[in-house]
N, C-alpha and C positions, 0 to 999 in steps of 0.2 A: 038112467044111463048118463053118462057125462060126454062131454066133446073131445076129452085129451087121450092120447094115447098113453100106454103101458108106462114108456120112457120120460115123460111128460111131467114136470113138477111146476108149483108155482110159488112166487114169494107171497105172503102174507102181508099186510101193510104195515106189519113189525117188523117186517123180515124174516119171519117163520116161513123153511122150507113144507108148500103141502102138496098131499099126495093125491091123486085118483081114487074114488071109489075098486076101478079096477085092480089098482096098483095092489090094494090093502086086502082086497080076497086073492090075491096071486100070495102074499106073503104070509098071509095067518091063515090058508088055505081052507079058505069058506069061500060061499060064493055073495055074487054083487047084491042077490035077494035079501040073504044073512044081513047084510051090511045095511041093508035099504028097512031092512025092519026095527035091526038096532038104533039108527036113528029115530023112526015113526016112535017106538017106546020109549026114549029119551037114556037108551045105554050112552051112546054116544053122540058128541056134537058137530057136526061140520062147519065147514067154514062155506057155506051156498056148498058146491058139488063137490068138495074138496074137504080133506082131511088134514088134521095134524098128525105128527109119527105119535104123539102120547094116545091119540085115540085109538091108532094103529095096537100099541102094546095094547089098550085097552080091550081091545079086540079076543088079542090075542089068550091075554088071561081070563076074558070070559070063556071062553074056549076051553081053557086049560080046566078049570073050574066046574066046566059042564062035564067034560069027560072023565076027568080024575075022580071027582066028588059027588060026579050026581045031583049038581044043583043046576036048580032050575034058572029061568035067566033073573028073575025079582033076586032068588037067594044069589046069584055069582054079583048083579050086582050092588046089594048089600054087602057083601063082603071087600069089594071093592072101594065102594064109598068108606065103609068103617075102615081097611087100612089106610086110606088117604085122610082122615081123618085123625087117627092117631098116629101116623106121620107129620101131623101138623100140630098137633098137641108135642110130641116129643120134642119139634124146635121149637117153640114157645118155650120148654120149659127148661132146654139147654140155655136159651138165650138170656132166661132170668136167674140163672143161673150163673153166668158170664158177669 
């Protein structure tokens, strides 16, 4: 469990707005457990008790991924890795292309 409330955000020492373990099962409507396990297996990463919004989406489309598709959490995020992966191949290769 974290100390901040609902409403509670913090900057990052980049200046990334992050959010509450709370915050992140209020919006991709799982709970702080879901969330606290996702981290233990290395879905997602926090910042100490604290989220970025991309891990938020992350979240999210694990979610989406489990119920739509029936994968489990290794297959949602594999799927997630590999399109982050080939999102980063595509601008490499727009870029050398430039």
């Amino acid at each position: 469990m974290t100390e901040f409330g609902l409403s509670t955000t913090v900057l990052s020492a980049e200046g990334d707005r992050l959010y509450t373990f709370e915050y992140a099962a209020l919006v991709t409507e799982t709970s702080i457990t879901v969330i606290e396990q996702f981290v233990q297996v290395g879905l997602i990463e926090p910042v100490g008790t604290m989220l970025h919004a991309r891990e938020i989406a992350r979240i999210a489309q694990i979610r989406r991924l489990r119920r739509d598709l029936g994968l489990n959490l290794v297959g949602a995020a594999m799927v997630l890795d590999m399109a982050q992966e080939i999102a980063q191949l595509r601008a490499q290769v727009k870029a050398l292309q430039s």
